[in-house]
C-alpha positions as CSV (number, residue, x, y, z in Angstrom):
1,X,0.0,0.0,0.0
2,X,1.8,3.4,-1.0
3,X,-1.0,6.2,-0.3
4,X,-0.6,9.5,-2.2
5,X,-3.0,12.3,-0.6
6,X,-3.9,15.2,-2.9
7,X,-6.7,18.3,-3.4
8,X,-9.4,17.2,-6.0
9,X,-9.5,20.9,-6.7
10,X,-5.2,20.9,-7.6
11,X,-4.6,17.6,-8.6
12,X,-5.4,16.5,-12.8
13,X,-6.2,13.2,-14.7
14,X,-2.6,13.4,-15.6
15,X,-1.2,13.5,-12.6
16,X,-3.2,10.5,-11.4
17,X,-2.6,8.6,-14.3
18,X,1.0,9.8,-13.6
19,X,1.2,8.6,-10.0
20,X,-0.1,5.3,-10.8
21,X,2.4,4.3,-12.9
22,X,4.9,5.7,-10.9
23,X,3.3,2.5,-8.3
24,X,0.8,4.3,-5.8
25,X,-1.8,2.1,-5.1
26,X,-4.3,4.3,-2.7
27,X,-5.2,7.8,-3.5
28,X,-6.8,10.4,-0.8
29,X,-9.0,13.2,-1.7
30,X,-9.8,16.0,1.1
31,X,-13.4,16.6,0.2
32,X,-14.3,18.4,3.6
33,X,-18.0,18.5,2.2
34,X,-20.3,18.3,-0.8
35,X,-22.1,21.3,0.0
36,X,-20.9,24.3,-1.7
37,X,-21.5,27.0,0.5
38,X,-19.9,24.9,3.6
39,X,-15.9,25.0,1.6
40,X,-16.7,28.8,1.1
41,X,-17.1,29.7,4.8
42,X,-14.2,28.1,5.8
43,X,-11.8,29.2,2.5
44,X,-11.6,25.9,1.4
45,X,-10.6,25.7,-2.8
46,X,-12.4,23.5,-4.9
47,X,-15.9,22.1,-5.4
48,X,-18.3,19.2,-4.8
49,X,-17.9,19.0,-8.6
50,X,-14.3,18.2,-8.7
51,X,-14.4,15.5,-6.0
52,X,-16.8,13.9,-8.0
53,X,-14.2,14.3,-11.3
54,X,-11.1,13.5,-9.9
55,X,-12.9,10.5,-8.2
56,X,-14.0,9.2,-11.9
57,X,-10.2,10.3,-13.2
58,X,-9.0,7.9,-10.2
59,X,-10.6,5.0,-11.3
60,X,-9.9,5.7,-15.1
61,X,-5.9,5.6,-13.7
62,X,-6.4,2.5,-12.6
63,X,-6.6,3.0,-8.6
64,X,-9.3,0.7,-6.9
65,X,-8.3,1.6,-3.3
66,X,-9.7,5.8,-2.7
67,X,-10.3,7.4,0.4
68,X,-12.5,10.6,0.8
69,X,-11.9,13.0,3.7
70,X,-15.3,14.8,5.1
71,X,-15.2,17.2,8.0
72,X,-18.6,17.6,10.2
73,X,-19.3,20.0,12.9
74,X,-18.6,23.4,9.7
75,X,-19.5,26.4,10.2
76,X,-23.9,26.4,9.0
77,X,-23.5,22.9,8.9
78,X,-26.6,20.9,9.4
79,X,-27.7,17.6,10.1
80,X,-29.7,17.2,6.9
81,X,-26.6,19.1,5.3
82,X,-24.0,17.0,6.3
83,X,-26.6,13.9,5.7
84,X,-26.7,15.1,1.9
85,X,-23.2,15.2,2.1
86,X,-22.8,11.3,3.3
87,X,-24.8,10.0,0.9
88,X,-23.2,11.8,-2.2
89,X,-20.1,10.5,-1.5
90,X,-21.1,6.7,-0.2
91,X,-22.5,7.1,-3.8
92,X,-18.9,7.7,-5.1
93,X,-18.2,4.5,-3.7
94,X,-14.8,5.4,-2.0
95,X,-13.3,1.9,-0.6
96,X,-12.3,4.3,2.8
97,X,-13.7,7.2,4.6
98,X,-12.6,9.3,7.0
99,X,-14.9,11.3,9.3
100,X,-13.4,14.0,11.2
101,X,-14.9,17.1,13.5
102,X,-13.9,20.3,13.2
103,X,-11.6,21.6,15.5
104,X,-10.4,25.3,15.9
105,X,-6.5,25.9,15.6
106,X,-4.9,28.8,17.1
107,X,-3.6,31.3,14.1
108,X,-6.0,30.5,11.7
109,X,-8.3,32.8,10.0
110,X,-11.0,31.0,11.3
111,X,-10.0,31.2,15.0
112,X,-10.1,35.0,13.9
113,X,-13.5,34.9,12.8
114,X,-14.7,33.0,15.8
115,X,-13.3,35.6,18.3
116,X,-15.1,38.4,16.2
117,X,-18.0,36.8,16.2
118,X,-18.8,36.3,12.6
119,X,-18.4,32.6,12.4
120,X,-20.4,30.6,15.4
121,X,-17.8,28.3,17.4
122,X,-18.7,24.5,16.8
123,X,-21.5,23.1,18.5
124,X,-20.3,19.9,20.4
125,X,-23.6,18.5,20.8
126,X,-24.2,18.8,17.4
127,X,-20.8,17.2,16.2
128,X,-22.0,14.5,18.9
129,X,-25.2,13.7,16.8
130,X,-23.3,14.3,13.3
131,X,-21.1,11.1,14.4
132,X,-23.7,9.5,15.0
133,X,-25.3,10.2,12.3
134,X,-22.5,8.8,10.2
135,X,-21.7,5.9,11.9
136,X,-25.5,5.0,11.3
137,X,-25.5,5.7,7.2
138,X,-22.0,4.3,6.4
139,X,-22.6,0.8,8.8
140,X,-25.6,0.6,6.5
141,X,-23.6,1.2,3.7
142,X,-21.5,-1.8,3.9
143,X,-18.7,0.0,5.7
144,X,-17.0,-0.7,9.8
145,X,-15.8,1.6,11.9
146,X,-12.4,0.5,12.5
147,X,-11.3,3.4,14.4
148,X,-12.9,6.9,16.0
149,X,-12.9,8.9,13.1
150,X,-12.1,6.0,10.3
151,X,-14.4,3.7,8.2
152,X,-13.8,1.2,5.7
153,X,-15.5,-1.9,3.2
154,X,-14.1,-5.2,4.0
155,X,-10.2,-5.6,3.0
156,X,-9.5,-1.4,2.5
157,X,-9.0,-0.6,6.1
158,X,-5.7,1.7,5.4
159,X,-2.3,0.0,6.6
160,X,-0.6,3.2,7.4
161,X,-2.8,4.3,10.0
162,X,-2.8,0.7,11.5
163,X,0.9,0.9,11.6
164,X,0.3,4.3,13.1
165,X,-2.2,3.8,15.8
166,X,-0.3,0.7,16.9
167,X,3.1,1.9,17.7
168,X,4.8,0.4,14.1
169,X,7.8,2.6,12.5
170,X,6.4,4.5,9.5
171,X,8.3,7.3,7.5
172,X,6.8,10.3,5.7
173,X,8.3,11.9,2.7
174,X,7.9,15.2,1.2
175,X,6.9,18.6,3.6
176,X,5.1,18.6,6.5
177,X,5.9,14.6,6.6
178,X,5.9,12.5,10.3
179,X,7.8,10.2,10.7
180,X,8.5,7.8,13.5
181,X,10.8,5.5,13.3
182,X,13.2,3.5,16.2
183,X,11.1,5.5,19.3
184,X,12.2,8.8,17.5
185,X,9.9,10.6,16.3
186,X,10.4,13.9,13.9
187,X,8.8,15.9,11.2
188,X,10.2,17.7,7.9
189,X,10.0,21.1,7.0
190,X,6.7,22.4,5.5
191,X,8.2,25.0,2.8
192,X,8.7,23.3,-0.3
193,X,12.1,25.4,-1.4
194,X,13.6,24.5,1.7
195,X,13.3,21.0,1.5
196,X,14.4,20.6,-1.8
197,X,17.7,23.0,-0.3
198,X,17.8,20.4,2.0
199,X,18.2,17.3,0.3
200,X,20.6,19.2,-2.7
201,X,22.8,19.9,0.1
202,X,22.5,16.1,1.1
203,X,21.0,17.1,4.3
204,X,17.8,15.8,6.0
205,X,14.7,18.0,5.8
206,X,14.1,17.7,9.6
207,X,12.8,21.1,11.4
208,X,11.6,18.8,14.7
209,X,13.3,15.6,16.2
210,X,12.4,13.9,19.6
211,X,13.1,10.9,21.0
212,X,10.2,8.8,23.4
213,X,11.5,7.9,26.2
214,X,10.0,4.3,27.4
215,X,7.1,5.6,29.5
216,X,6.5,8.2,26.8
217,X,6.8,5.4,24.2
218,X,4.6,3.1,25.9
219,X,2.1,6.2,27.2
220,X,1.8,7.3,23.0
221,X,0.9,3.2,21.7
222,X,-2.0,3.4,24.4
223,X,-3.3,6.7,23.6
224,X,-3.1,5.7,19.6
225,X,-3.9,1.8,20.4
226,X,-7.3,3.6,22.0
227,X,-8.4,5.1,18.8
228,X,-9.0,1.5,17.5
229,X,-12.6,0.3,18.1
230,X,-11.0,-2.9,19.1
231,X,-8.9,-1.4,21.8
232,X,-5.2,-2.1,22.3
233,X,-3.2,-4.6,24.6
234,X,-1.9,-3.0,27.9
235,X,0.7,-5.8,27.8
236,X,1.8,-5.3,24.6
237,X,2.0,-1.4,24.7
238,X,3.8,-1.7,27.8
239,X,1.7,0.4,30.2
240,X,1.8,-2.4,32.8
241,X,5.0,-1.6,34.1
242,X,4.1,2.0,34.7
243,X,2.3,2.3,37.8
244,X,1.2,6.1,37.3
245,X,-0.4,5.0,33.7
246,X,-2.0,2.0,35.0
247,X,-4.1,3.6,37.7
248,X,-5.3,6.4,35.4
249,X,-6.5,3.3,33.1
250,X,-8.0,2.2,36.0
251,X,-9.8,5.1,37.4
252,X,-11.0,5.7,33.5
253,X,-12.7,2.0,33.7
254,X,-14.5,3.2,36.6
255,X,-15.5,6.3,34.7
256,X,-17.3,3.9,32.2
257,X,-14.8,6.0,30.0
258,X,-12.9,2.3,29.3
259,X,-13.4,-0.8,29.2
260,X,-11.8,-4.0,30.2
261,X,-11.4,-7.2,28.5
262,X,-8.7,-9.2,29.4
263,X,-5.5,-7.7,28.2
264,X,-7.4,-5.8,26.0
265,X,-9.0,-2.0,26.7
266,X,-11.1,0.2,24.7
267,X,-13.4,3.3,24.9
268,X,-17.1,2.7,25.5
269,X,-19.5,4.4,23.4
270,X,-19.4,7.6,26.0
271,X,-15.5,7.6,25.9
272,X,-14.9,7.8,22.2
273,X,-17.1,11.4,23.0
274,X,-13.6,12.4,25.2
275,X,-11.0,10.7,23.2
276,X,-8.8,13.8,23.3
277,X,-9.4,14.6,27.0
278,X,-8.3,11.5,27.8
279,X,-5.4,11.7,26.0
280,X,-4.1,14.4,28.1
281,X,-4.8,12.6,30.8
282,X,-2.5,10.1,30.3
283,X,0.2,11.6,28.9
284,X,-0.4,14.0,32.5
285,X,-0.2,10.5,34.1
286,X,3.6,9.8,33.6
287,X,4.3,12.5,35.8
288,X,2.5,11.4,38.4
């Protein structure tokens, strides 16, 4: 599996026809939404229309594996909108989906337009009944819910993020890439000019380098491991030996915000709603 992501609104027939040759096997299109009017309020470029194009072009190039990104929770978003938008693109019949809320990041122009009031902050509630929302018309659709934000048919769950959400060493090329490889994780530069500088100067692109320590290594395959809808082994991600980890796991169960099977923990249906919060709980835990 060699995934190449890319705009619908950028990317042309050639250059999928291009990459496929070239041996990607996966493409991913960032569709955000299939309502018009939703990619304007937020700046996004491109259209509905050419998702749907560069979706046909795809499988004219010979790719059979496609994943559409779709954001919920928009600005004027609706249930019924983001409904319309589900069904366009189950009709597109993508092999992958991914699902995610929208969430605010400090700098952007849209943090800026929340703060003045022009743009209404997301509604959680209302990203709480959009997931479900989703996870009721995709299951129906043929597709699983493999992980929080993530659903597949049978066979096209993607690799990379398995590797990714269970601790495995994965390397990203190109800028903005993550990589994590040997407990080290780092990330290249995002400017295009200087990572090409970079590597004519036979030097890595690297702007960021860190390496986990065990309890940090060990801390980060439980709070990825968690994002699966299967859950992750505490023996196998290590957590067992760290006594300041294992009792917040514990006190979570308790919180019906976990659950126990075995080896083998996972969110309930109420936890996946505090994924992130409970993230920075752990990682809070090791310093406990």
């Amino acid at each position: 599996e060699i995934t190449i992501e890319a705009h619908p609104g950028s990317v042309t027939r050639d250059d999928l026809a291009q990459l496929r040759e070239a041996g990607f096997t996966r493409v991913s299109f960032g569709a955000e939404s299939m309502d018009q009017t939703e990619l304007d309020r937020v700046g996004r470029p491109g259209s509905p229309m050419s998702t749907v194009q560069m979706v046909t072009a795809a499988g004219q190039a010979g790719f059979t594996d496609l994943n559409l990104d779709l954001m919920y929770g928009l600005p004027g978003q609706t249930v019924g909108s983001w409904t319309d938008s589900l069904r366009q693109v189950v009709d597109l019949a993508p092999t992958h989906l991914s699902c995610y809320a929208l969430t605010v990041e400090e700098g952007t122009a849209l943090q800026a337009a929340i703060r003045r009031g022009t743009i209404p902050a997301p509604d959680e509630t209302l990203q709480n009944e959009m997931e479900d929302v989703a996870e009721n018309i995709l299951g129906r659709a043929g597709f699983t819910r493999y992980e929080i934000s993530n659903y597949c048919r049978p066979g096209f769950a993607s690799r990379h993020n398995q590797l990714h959400w269970t601790g495995g060493d994965y390397l990203g090329l190109g800028p903005s890439a993550q990589s994590y490889v040997a407990a080290r994780r780092f990330g290249n530069v995002s400017d295009l000019r200087a990572y090409n500088a970079s590597l004519r100067t036979g030097t890595l692109p690297v702007t960021e380098s860190e390496h986990l320590t065990t309890a940090d290594d060990a801390c980060e395959r439980l709070v990825f491991g968690l994002r699966l809808t299967g859950g992750i082994s505490l023996r196998e991600t290590g957590v067992l030996r760290f006594s300041g980890l294992t009792g917040k796991v514990n006190e979570l169960i308790g919180d019906a915000i976990l659950e126990r099977n075995g080896e083998r923990v996972r969110f309930t249906r109420k936890g996946r709603r505090y994924a992130d919060t409970v993230a920075v709980a752990l990682l809070t835990s090791l310093d406990s």
